[in-house]
N, C-alpha and C positions, 0 to 999 in steps of 0.2 A: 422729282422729275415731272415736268409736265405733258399733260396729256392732247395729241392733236387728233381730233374728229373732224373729218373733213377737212374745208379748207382755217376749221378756225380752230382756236386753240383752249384750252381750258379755261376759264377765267376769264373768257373773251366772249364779246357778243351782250344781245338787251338782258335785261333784269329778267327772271324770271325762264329764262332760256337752260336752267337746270337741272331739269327734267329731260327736257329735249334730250341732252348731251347725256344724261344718265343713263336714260334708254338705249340713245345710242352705242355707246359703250356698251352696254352691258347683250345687246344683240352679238355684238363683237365677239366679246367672252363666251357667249351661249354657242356660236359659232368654230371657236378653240376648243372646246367642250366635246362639240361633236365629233372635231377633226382628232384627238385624242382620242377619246372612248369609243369613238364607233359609234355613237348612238346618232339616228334615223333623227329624233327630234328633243328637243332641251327646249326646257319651260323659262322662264326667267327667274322664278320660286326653285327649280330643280336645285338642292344639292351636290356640290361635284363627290363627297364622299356619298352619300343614298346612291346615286349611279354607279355608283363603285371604283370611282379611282382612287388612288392611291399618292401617299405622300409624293414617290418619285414621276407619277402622271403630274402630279400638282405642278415641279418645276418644268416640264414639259411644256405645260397651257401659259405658263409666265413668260416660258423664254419666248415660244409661240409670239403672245400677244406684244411683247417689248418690239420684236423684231417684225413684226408686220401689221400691226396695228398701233404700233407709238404708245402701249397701254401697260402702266407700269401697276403690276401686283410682285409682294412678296410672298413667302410662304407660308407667311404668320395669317395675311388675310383669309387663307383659306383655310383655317381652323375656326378665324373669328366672325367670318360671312363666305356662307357656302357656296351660294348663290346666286347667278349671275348678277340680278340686282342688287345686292350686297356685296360683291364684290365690285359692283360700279361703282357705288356708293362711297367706299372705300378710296377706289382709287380718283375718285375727286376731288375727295379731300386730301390727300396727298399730294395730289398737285398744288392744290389750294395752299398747304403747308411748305411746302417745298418750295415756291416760286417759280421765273424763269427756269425754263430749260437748256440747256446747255445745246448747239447745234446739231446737225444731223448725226454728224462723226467730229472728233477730235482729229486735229491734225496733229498727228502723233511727235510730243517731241522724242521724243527719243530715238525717230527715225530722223530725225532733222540734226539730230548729231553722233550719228554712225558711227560706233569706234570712242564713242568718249563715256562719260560716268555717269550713272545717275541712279537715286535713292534704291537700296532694298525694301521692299514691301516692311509690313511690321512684322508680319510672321514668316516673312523669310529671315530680317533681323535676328528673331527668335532664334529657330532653328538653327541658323550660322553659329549663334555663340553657342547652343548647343552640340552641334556638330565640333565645336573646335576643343568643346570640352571630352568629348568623349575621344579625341584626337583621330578623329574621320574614319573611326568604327562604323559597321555598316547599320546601325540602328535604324538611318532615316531611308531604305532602300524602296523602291516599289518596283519587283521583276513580275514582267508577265510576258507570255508568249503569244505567234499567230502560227499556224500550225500548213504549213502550202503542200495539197496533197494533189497531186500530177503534174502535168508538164508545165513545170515553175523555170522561170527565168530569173535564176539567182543575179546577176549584174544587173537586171532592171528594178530587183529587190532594193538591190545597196542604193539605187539611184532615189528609187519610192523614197526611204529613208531619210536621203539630205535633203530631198525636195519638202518632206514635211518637218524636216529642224527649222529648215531656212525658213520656211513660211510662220513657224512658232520662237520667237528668238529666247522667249525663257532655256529653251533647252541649249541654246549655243551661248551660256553667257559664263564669264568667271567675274568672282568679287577678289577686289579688291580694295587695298586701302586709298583713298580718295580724302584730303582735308582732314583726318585723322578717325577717318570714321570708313566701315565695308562700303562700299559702290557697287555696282553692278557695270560691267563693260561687255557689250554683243560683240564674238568674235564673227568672222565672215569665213573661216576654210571649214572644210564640210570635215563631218566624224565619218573617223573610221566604222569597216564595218568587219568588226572579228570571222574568221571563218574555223570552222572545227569537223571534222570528217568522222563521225562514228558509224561507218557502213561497216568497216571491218569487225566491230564489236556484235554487230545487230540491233546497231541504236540503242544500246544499255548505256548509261551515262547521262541522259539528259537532266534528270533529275539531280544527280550530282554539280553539273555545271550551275545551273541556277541556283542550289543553295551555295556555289562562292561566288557566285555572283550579289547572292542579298546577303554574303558575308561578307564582302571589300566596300572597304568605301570610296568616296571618293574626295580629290584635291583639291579642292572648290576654288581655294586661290589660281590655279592654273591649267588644269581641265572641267573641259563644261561639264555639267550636271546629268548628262545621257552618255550612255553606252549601250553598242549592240554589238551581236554576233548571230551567226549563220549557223545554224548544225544542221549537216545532214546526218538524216538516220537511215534512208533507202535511195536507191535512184528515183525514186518520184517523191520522197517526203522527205522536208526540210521546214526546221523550226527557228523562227526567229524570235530572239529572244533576248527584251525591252530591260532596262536596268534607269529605271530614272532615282534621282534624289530627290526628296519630298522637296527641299528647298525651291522649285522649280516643278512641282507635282501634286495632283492630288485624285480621287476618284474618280471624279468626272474628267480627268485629264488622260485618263489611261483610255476610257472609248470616245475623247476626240482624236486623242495619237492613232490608236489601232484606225479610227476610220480615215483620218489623212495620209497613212500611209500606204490602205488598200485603195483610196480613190488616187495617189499619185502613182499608184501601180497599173494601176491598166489605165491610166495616160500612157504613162511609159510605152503601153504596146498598143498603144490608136484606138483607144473604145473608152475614151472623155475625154472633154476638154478642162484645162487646168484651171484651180478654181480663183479667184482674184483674190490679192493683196488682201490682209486683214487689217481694217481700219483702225481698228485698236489693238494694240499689244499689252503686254502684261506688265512694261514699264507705263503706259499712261494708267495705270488702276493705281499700281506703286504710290504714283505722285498724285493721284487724285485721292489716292486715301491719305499719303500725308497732309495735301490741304486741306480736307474735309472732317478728318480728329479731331478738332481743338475746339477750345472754347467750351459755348451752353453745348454744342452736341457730346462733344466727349467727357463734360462732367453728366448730362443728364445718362449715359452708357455706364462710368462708372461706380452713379447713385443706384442704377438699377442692378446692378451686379453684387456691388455691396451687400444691399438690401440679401439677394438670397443666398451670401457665404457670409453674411452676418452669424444666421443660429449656427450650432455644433452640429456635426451631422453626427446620427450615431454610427458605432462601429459596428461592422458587418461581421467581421472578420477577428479568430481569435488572436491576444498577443501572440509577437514572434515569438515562436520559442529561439532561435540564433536568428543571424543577420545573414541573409543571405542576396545582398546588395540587390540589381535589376536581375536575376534569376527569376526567367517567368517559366511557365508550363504552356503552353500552348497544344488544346485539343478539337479536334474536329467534333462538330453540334450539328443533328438534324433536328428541328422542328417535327413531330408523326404529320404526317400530313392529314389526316383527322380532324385533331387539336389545330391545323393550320387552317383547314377549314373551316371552323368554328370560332377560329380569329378572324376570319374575314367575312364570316357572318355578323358576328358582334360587332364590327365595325360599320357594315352598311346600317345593322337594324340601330344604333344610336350616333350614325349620321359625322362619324370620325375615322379617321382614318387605320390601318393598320400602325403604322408607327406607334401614335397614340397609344394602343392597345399593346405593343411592344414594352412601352415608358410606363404604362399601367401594370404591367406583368413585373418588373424591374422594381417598382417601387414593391409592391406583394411582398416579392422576395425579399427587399431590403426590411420590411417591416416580419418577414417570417425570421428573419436570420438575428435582427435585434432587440425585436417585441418591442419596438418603438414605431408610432404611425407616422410619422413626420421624417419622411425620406427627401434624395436628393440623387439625381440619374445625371452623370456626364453625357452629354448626347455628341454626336457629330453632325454639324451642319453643312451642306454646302457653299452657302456664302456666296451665291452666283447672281444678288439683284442687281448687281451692276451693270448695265448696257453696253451690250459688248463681248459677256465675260462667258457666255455661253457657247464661244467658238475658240475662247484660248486655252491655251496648255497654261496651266501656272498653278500655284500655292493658293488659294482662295479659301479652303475649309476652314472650319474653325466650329472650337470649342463649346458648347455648351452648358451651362447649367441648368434643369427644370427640377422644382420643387414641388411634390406629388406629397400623397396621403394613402397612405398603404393599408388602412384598415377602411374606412368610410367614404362613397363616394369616388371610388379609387378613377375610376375612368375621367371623370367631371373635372380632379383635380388634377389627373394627369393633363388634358387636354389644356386648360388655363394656364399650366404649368408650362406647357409649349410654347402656347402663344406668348405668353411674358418673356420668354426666352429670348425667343424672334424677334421680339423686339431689339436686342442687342447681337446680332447676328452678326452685326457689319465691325465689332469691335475684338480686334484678336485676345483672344483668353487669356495669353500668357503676358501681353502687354498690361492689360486690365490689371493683373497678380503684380506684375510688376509697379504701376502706380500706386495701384494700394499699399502696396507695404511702403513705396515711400514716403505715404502720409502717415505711414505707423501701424496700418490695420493689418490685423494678425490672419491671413486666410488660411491658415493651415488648419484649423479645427472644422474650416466650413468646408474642405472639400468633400465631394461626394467619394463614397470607396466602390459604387456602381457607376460602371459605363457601358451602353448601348450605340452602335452603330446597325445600321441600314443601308446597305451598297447597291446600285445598279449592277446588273450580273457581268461577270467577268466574259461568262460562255456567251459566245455570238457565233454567228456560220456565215459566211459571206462568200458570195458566186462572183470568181475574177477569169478572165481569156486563159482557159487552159487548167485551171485551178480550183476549187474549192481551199478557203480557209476555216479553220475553226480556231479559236482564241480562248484565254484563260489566265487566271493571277496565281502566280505561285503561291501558296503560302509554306513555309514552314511550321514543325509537329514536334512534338518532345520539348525537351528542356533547351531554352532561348535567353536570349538577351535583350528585357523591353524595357525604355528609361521612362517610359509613363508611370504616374503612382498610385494607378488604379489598384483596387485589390484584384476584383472579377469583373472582364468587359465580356460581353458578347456582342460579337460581330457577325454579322447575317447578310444572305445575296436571297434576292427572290431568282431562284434558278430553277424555275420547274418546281417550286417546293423554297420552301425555307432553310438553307442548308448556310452553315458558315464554322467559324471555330470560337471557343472560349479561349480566352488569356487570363492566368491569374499567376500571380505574385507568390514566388515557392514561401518568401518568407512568410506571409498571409494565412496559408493556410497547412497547416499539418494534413498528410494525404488524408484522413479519416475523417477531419472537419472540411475538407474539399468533396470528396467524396457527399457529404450530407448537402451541401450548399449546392451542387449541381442537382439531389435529387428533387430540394428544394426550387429550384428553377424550373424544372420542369411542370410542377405540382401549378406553380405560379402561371406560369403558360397556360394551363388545362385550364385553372379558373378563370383565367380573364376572356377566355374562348366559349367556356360552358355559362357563364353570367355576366359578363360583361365586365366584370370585375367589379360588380357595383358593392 
């Protein structure tokens, strides 16, 4: 993507005019910098990890600079240049790389033809034939709730609601069969909005409800991918509560729903005005990534991917003793907030991020559990450098591999390990799996049996006409059904603290070898807090 600095454009203008623009740019960045972190003044030298932000400030200061500054960073550059002059740096040579820029906004087709067909993303793809495999079990569910405590106007609610589908059409679409392959079709009549009354219980139930909720699935061929419902628990509190299908969702998508349907709520009742048209949807990403895979870009994605499920990863975890298909365990995980401390220490004084230090801890473990140094961390990425994509609701996440060293060096290799990663951000995982075997290559020895995720927090509190809201993601606890083939993922929210849950794999682990692996994780955490992990 190309970079515009005033009236001229990257790549444009006398010889030697490189600096100029360098600088300029990079004032820009320093400028992002501040508007994020708060900080009074930033250097051009200033690190944004030394300052102390963090991987998810990181996509903050991108989306920031994409959308009002024309200034395209990824989230790899800011592992690889911290610095606002490095990260200018950066992003001129991308431009430089990249070419022409495409114009302001896309004129979306997909609004140009309302009501008719057009491509699944790659990892909506995915997911579909997944989904149809498990015969629309609720595996791919994401339920979270907005909590309306006082005088709440339940019909301006249901209204908030369709005003924010309409405005996201991923959530109003079915696939179908199109030319012998799924489609996607935007339907136009608004979702229901379920209502449920447990005043006469004293609001016991609610819990219940959402776990059938992230147990049904949904008919993808002929109901859209969202469902909601109303529950009241008192006369002033009522909880709504969100049921999307990943096919059409991802993390980031959960707090632009919650906040498009708290800003169409008090439209509703005359305290803002409604916000305009979203220039992009989440069918022009679709078809911008189908044009954009092929060729030198997606062999040089699948060369790099190759490359790190090439070696064997070792096994973490002892053989099954039986089969006990997708039977996962799923437990809730606090970080001590001490050790939390002490991660976020380590991270400013070697100039990296939390995350990083997260994928350093991960590797530890994976090299404590197999006494092998050469580990391999499933990560979760956002997937959001695409212009535009920081305002849709849609499937965007995706998969990662990073390749660490769990005995030497641990942080150093983690971090490289990141950045290599990111570099293939933009290519869905399971596609990637998928062309490789069709050339023959065996990925199954290379997958990793450690996965880490890092969430923006579920918990928010928002002041509406008459109301306070508080917000939140279900999760489910106990014995589950997960069709990923992780052994042990940990999943984390910075929520006041580092708090999330562990998922592992019942066939994986005998509770006694479970039992040692979690005390192992933690041990892993402590180190990479107390030395950095070096």
């Amino acid at each position: 993507m190309c970079l515009t600095v005033g009236p001229q454009r990257c790549g444009e203008g006398p010889a030697g005019a490189g600096t100029d623009r360098a600088g300029a740019i990079a004032e820009r960045i320093a400028g992002a910098f501040r508007e994020v972190l708060g900080e009074a003044r930033v250097e051009s030298g200033a690190s944004f990890f030394e300052l102390g932000g963090t991987s998810l400030e990181a996509l903050r200061v991108a989306s920031l600079l994409r959308e009002k500054e024309q200034v395209s960073l990824r989230l790899g550059d800011f592992f690889a240049h911290g610095s606002p002059a490095g990260l200018a740096e950066a992003a001129l040579r991308r431009s430089r790389e990249d070419g022409a820029a495409p114009g302001s906004s896309l004129r979306s087709r997909a609004r140009r033809r309302a009501g008719r067909h057009f491509p699944l993303s790659l990892s909506q793809e995915g997911l579909y034939a997944m989904d149809r495999g498990a015969k629309g079990a609720g595996f791919f569910n994401s339920v979270w709730w907005m909590r309306f405590e006082g005088a709440v106007d339940l019909v301006s609610v249901e209204h908030a609601v369709n005003d924010a589908v309409l405005r996201q059409p991923a959530l109003r679409t079915v696939i179908e069969s199109h030319g012998g392959r799924p489609a996607q079709r935007v339907l136009t009549q608004p979702v229901p909005v379920e209502r449920t009354d447990l005043r006469d219980r004293g609001g016991r139930g609610l819990r219940r409800i959402m776990a059938g909720e992230a147990a049904e699935g949904f008919d993808l061929e002929r109901r859209v991918p969202a469902r909601f419902r109303l529950v009241r628990l008192a006369d002033d509190t009522t909880v709504l509560v969100g049921t999307v299908h990943h096919v059409a969702f991802d993390g980031v998508s959960c707090d632009l729903l919650v906040d498009e349907i708290a800003h169409a709520y008090a439209v509703r009742l005359g305290a803002g005005d409604p916000r305009p048209e979203l220039r992009r949807h989440y069918a022009d990403f679709a078809e911008w990534q189908r044009d954009t895979l092929r060729g030198d870009r997606l062999a040089e994605h699948l060369e790099g991917i190759r490359a790190v499920l090439d070696r064997p990863c070792p096994r973490i975890a002892p053989a099954p003793e039986r089969d006990y298909g997708f039977l996962a365990r799923v437990e809730e995980f606090e970080v001590p907030g001490a050790i939390e401390q002490r991660l976020a220490e380590a991270a400013v004084r070697q100039d990296t991020s939390l995350f990083v230090l997260l994928v350093a801890a991960m590797t530890r473990l994976g090299t404590r559990l197999s006494g092998e140094p050469e580990q391999k961390v499933s990560v979760q990425a956002a997937n959001r450098s695409w212009a535009g994509s920081e305002h849709i609701v849609g499937c965007f996440s995706n998969v990662l591999t990073v390749a660490g060293n769990g005995h030497e060096e641990v942080v150093a290799a983690a971090r490289a390990g990141v950045v290599e990663a990111l570099r293939h951000e933009e290519m869905p995982f399971d596609t990637a799996l998928s062309l490789l075997g069709d050339e023959g290559f065996d990925v199954r020895a290379g997958l990793p049996g450690l996965g880490l995720a890092l969430q923006t927090s579920p918990a928010r509190r928002i002041e509406l006409p008459g109301c306070a809201v508080t917000t939140g993601q279900f999760t489910e606890s106990g014995d589950t059904v997960d069709p990923t083939p992780f052994p042990l993922v940990l999943e984390l929210w910075e929520d006041g603290g580092l708090r999330g849950v562990v998922r592992s794999l019942r066939g994986a682990w005998p509770d006694d070898s479970y039992r040692r692996a979690l005390a192992q994780l933690r041990l892993a955490l402590a180190d990479a807090g107390s030395s950095g992990g070096r």
